[in-house]
GUPA-678733 format. One record per residue (C-alpha): residue number from 0; residue in one letter; z, y, x. Coordinates in nm, 2 decimals. Layout:
residues N
[r NUM a [Z Y X]]
...
end
This chain:
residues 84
[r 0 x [1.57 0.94 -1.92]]
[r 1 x [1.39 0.83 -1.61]]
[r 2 x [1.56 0.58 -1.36]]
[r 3 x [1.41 0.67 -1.05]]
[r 4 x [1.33 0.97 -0.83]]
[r 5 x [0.99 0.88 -0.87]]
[r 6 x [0.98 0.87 -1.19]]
[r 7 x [1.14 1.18 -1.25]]
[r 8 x [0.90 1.37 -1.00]]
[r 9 x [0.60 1.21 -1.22]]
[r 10 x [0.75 1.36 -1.52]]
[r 11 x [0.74 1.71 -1.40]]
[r 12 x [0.38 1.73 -1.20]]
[r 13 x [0.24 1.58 -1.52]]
[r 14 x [0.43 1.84 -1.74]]
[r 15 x [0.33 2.12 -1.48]]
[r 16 x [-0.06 1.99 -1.48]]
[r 17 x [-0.01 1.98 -1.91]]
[r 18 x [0.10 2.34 -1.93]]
[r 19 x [-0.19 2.48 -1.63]]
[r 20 x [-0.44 2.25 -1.85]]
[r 21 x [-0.35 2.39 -2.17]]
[r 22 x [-0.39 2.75 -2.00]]
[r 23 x [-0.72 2.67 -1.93]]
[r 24 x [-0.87 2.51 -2.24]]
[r 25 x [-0.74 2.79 -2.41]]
[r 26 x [-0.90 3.05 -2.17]]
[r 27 x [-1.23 2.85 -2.28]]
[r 28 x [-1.19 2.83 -2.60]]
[r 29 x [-1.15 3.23 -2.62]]
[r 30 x [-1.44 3.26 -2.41]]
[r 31 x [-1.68 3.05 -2.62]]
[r 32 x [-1.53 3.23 -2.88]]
[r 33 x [-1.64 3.56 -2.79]]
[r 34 x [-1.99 3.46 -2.68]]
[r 35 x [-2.02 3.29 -3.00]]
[r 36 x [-1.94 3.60 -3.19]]
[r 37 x [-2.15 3.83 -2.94]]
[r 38 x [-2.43 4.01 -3.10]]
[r 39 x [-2.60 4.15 -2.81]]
[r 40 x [-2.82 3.92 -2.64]]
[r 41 x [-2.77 4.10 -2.29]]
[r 42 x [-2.40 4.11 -2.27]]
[r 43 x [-2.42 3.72 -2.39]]
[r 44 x [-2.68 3.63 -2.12]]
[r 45 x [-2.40 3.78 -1.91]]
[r 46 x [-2.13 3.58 -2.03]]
[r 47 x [-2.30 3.23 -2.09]]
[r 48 x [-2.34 3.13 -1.70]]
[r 49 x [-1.94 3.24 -1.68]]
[r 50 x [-1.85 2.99 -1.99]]
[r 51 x [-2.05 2.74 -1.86]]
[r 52 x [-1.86 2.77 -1.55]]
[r 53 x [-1.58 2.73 -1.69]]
[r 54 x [-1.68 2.42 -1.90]]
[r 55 x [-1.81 2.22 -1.60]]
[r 56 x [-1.45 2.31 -1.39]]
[r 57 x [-1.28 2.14 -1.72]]
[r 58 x [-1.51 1.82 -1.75]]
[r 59 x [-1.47 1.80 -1.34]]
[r 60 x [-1.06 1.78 -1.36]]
[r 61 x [-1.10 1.59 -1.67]]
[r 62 x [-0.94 1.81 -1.91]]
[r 63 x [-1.19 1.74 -2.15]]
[r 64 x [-1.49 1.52 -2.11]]
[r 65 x [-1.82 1.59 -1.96]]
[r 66 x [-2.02 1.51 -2.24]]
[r 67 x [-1.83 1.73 -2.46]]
[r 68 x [-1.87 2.00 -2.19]]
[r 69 x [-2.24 1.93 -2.15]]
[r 70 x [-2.30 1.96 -2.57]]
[r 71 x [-2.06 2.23 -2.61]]
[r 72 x [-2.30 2.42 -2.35]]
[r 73 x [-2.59 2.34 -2.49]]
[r 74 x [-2.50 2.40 -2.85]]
[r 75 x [-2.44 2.78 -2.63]]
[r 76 x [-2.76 2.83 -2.47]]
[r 77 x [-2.97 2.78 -2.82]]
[r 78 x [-2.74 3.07 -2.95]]
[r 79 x [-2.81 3.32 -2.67]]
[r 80 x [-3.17 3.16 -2.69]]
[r 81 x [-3.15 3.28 -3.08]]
[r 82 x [-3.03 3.62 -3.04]]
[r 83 x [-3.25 4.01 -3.13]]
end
């Protein structure tokens, strides 16, 4: 167990900031999920500035990295681009 009031306090913003990141990721990953599994190349033209949005916000507080953001975008835009 921690030995100091600092310590302690470190322990729960960083346990706080795990659980609000994890709430996001998660939010993102649905969301690439369902534009990835959208057929309809309106509703997914709709959806991909939203994701992409939400991609750059992770890479920005650096809940994943921007380079994985910036190809996990990508990789998005050549679906939609592919889509009837």
């Amino acid at each position: 167990m921690a030995n100091h009031k600092s310590s302690e306090k470190r322990i729960r913003q960083s346990e706080a900031r795990r659980i609000e990141n994890r709430y996001y990721a998660k939010t993102t990953r649905n969301a690439i999920k369902k534009l990835r599994s959208t057929k309809d190349k309106k509703e997914a033209m709709e959806l991909l500035p939203k994701v992409a949005s939400m991609l750059d916000k992770l890479a920005k507080k650096h809940v994943i990295h921007k380079n994985k953001a910036s190809n996990l975008k990508s990789g998005l835009a050549k679906h939609v681009q592919t889509l009837a």
